[in-house]
C-alpha positions, 0 to 999 in steps of 0.5 A: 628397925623397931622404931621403923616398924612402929612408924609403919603401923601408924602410916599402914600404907606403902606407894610402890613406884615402877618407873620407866624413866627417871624423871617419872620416877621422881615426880610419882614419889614427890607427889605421894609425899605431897599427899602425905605418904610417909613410906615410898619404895623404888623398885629396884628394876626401874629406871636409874633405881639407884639415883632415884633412892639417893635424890629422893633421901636428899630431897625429902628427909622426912620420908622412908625410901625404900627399894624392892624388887631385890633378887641378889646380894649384889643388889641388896648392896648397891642398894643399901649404899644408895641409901635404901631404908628397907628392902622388899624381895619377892622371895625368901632367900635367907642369905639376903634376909642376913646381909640386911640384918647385919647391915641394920636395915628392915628387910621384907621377903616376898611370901605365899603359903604358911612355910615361906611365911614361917620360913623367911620370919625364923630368917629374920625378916622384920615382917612378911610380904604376902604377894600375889594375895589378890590370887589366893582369896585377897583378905580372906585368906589374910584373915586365915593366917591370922590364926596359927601366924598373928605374930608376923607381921604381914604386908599383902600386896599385889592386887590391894585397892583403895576400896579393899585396903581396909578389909585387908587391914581389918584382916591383921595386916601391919600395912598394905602395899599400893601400886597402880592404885595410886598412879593411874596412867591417865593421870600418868600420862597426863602428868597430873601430878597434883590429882595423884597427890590427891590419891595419896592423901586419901590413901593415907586418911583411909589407912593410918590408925589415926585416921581410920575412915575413908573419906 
């Protein structure tokens, strides 16, 4: 899980797919790793979640697959047995912080005020989802947590653009989670899957400490 985190602060971004239908999904995660994303998460809530992560693992091993939108233990299992790299959960919930201990897999629970934070990372979390940031004063209120809790990884999500991503990740963040930013439904529609490339591969100038411009 170290080596995981590690790699994470190099990268600095993660793709977050919600897709409606299988296919989609697949075409959205190929063309954020054509465009250079390292890390892509799988909502478990989208369609044929399961099959996706094993497809995905299969077909581009040099890539971290993940899943989130985790609520049960029961999804955390068939989840790790789909092949997930990580979790993300939208909450705390020490028993399913535990079970991905045990089972070896970096897990990220969703987390607002300084206690959840605190909270899910005495439960083991590997970081801290800070989500809905945008609703709590974006990098501002980051940067505020920065002091009494410098030590926790956080990830914000909800809400981070390409044109705010950095100001998030000048705040302390580890990594920011990007969503529609990437995948805009002109584009979607349009199944135009080498433009969405195209916003990976700035997402990922513009984030990694390699690269620490935007283009």
């Amino acid at each position: 899980m170290e080596t995981w985190l590690k790699e994470l602060q190099k990268k600095r971004a993660i793709a977050v797919i919600r897709a409606s239908e299988f296919e989609l999904g697949l075409h959205l995660a190929k063309s954020v790793a054509t465009g250079g994303m390292q890390f892509i998460e799988i909502t478990w809530n989208s369609d044929r979640a399961a099959e996706t992560i094993a497809r995905l693992r299969q077909e581009m091993p040099d890539c971290s697959i993940g899943t989130g939108t985790i609520l049960s233990l029961s999804e955390l299992r068939d989840a790790i047995a789909a092949g997930a790299q990580f979790i993300f959960s939208p909450h705390v919930e020490p028993a399913l912080i535990r079970a991905a201990n045990d089972a070896g897999i970096p897990v990220i629970p969703g987390a607002l005020s300084p206690t959840e934070i605190v909270t899910a990372w005495q439960a083991g979390a590997t970081c801290v989802k800070v989500f809905p940031i945008q609703a709590v004063g974006g990098a501002s209120y980051l940067k505020a947590l920065q002091g009494p809790l410098g030590k926790i990884p956080l990830i914000p999500t909800g809400g981070v653009t390409l044109d705010n991503a950095r100001s998030f990740l000048n705040a302390g963040a580890v990594a920011v989670g990007l969503s529609s930013q990437l995948f805009p439904s002109s584009l979607v529609a349009a199944k135009d899957w080498d433009a969405i490339a195209q916003l990976a591969t700035t997402a990922t100038r513009y984030c990694s400490i390699e690269q620490g411009k935007k283009p």
